[in-house]
Backbone as a chain_set.jsonl record, in Angstrom:
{"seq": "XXXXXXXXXXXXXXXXXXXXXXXXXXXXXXXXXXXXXXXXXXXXXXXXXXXXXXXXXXXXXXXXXXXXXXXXXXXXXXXXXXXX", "coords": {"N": [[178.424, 131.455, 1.773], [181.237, 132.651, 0.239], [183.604, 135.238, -0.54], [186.441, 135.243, -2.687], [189.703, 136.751, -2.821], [192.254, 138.018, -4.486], [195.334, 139.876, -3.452], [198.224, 141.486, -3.975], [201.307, 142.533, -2.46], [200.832, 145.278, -0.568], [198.711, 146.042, -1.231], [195.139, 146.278, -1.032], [192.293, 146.031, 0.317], [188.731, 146.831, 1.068], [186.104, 147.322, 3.242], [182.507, 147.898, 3.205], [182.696, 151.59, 3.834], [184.461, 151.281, 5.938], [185.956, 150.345, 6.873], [189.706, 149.069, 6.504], [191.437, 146.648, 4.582], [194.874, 145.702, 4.131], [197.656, 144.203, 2.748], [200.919, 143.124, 4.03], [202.965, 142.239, 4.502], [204.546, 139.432, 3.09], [205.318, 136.114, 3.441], [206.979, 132.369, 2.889], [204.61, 130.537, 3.883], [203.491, 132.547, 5.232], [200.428, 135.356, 5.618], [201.005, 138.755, 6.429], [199.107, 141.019, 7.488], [197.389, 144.471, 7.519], [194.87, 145.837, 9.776], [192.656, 148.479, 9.427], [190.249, 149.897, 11.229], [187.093, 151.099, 12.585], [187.048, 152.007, 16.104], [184.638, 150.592, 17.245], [184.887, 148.048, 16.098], [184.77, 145.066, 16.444], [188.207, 143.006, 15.936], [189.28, 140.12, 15.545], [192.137, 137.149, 15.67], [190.783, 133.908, 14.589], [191.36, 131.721, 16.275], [191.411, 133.178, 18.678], [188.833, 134.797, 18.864], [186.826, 132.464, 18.775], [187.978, 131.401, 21.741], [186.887, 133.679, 23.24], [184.265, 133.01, 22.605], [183.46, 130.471, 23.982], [184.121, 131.73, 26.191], [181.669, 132.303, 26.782], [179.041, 133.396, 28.989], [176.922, 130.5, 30.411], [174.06, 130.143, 30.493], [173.498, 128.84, 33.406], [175.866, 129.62, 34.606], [177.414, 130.926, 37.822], [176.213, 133.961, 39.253], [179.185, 135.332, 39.519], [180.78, 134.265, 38.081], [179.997, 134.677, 35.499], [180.526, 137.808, 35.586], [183.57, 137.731, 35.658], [183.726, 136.773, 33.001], [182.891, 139.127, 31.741], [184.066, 140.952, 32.602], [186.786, 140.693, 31.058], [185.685, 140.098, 28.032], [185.084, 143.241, 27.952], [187.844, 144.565, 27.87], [189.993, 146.676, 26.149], [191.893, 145.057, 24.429], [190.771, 142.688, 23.576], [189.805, 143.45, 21.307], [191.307, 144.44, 19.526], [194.103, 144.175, 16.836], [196.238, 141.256, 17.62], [199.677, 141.772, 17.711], [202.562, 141.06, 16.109]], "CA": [[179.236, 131.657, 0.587], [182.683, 132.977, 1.235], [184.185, 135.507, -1.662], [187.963, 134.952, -2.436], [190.409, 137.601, -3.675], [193.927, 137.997, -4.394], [196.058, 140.985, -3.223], [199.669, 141.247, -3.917], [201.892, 143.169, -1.573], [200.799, 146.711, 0.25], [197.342, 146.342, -2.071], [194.114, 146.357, -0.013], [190.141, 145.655, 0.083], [188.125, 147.706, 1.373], [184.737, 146.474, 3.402], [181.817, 148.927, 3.464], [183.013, 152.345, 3.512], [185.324, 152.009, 6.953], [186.798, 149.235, 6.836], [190.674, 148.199, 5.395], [192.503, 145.705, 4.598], [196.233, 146.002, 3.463], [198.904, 143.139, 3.225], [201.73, 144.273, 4.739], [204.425, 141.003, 4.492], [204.247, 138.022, 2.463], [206.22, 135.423, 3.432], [206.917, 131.58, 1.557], [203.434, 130.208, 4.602], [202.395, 133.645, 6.157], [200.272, 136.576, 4.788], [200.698, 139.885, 7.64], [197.848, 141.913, 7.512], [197.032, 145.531, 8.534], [193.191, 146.448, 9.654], [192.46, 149.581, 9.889], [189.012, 149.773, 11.274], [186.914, 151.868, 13.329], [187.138, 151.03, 17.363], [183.455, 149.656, 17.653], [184.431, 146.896, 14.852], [186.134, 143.981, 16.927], [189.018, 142.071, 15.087], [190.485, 138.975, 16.512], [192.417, 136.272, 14.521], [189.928, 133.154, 14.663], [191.149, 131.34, 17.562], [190.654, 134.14, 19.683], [187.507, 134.517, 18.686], [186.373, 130.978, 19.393], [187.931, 131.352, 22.744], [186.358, 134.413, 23.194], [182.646, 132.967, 22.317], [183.894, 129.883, 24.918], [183.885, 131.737, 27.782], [180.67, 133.242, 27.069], [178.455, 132.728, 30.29], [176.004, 129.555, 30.043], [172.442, 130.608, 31.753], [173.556, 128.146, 34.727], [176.478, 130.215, 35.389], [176.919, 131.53, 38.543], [177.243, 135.301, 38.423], [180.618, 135.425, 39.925], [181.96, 133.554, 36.608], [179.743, 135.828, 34.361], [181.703, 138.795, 36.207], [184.651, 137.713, 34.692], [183.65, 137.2, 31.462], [182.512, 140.615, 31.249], [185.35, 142.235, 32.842], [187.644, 139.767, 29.818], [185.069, 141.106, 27.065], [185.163, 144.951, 28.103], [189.191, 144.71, 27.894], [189.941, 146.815, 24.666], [192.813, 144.289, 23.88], [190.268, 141.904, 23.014], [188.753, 143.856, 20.118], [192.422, 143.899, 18.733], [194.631, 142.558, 16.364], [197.242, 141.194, 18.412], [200.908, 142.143, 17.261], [203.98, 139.711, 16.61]], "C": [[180.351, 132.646, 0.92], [183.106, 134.105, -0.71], [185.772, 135.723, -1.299], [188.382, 136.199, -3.382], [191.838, 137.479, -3.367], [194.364, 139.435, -4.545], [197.522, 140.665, -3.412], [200.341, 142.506, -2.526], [201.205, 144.621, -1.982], [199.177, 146.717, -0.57], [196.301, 146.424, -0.852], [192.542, 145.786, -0.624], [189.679, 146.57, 0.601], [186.185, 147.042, 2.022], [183.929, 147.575, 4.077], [182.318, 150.225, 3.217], [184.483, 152.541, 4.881], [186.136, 151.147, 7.245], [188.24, 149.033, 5.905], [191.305, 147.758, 5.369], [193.882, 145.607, 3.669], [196.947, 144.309, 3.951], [199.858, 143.882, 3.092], [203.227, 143.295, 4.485], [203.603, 139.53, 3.872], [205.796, 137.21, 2.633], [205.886, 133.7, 2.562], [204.861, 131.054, 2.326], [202.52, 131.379, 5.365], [202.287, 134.83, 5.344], [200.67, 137.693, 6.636], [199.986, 141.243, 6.651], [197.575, 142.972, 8.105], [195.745, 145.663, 8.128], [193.038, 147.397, 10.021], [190.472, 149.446, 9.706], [188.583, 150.52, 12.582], [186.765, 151.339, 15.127], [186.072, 150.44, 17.897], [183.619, 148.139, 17.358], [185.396, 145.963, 15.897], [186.647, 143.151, 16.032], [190.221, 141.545, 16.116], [190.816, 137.482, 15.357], [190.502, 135.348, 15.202], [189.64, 132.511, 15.856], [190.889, 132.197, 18.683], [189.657, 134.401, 19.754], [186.846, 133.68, 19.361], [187.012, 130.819, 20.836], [186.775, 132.45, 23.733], [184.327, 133.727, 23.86], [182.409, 131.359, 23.764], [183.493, 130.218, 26.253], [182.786, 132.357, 27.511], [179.581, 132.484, 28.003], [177.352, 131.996, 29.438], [174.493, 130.21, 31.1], [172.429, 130.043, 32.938], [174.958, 128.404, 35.225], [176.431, 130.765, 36.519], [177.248, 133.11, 38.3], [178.61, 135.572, 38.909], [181.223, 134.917, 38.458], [181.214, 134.606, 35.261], [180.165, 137.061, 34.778], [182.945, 138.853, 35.512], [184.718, 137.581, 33.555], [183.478, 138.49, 31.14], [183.332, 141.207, 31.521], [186.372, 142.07, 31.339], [187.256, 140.244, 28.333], [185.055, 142.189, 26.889], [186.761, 145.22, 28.039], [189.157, 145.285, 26.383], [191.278, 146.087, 23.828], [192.221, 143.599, 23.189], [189.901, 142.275, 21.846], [190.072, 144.117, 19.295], [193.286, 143.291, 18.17], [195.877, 142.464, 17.089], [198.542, 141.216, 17.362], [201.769, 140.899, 17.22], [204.58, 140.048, 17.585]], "O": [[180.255, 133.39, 1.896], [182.857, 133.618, -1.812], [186.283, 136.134, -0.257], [187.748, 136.608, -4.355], [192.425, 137.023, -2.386], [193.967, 140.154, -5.461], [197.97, 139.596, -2.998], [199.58, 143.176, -1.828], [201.033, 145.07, -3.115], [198.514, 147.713, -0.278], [196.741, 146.644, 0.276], [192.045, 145.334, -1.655], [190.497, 147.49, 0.617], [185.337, 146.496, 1.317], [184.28, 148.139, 5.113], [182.533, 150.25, 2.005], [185.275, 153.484, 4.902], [187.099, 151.374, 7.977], [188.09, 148.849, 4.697], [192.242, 148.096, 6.092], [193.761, 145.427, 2.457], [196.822, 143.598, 4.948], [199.958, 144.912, 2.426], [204.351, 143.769, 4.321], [202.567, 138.916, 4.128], [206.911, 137.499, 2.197], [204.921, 133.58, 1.806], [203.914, 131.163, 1.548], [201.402, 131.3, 5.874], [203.161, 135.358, 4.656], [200.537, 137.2, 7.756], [200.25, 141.966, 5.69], [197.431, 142.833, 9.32], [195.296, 145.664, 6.982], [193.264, 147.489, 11.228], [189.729, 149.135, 8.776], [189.359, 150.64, 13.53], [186.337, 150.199, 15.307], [186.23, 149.77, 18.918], [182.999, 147.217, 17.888], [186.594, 146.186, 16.067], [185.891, 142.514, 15.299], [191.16, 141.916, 16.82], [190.044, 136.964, 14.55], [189.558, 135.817, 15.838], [188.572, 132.467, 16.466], [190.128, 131.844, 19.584], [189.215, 134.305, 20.899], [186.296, 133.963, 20.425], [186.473, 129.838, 21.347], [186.057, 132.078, 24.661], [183.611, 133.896, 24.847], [181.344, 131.256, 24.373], [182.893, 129.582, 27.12], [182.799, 133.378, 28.197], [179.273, 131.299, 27.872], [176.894, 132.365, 28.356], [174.34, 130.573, 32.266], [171.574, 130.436, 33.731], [175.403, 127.674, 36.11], [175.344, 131.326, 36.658], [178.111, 133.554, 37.543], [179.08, 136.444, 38.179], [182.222, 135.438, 37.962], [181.829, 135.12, 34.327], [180.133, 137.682, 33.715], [183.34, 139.832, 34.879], [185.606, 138.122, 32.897], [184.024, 138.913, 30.121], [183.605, 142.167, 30.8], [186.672, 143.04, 30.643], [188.089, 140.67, 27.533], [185.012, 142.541, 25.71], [186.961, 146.423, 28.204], [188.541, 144.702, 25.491], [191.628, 146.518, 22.73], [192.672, 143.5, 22.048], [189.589, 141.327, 21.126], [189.834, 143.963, 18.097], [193.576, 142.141, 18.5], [196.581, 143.466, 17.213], [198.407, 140.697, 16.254], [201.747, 139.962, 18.019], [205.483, 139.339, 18.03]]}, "num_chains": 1, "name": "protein.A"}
């Protein structure tokens, strides 16, 4: 179950106590979004994500390829939101 809300410009949400979400630009097809969130919490749009969960090693990896996933996962780019 998914809950929906509507923010107008610079408003926010708020998730848990450390979490927040501000819109930042509304255009006529795009919202821009600032997260302010603490640096444990990873935030990646979706497709990053799903690439993300992609390369995650299969149990018949060899470890040379689970090596690189982990170096790719431990990058703290990944746990951010990427910029225009």
């Amino acid at each position: 179950m998914a809950l929906t809300l509507e923010r107008m410009l610079f408003e926010s949400i708020i998730i848990n106590d450390n979490i927040k979400i501000t819109v930042t630009r509304l255009d006529s097809s795009r919202v821009k979004l600032s997260i302010d969130a603490p640096p444990e919490v990873a935030i990646n749009r979706e497709e990053v994500f799903n690439r993300i969960i992609d390369q995650k090693p299969k149990p018949e990896q060899p470890a040379a390829q689970r090596s690189i996933v982990r170096r790719l996962l431990s990058r703290k780019q990944v746990g951010k939101v990427l910029q225009d």
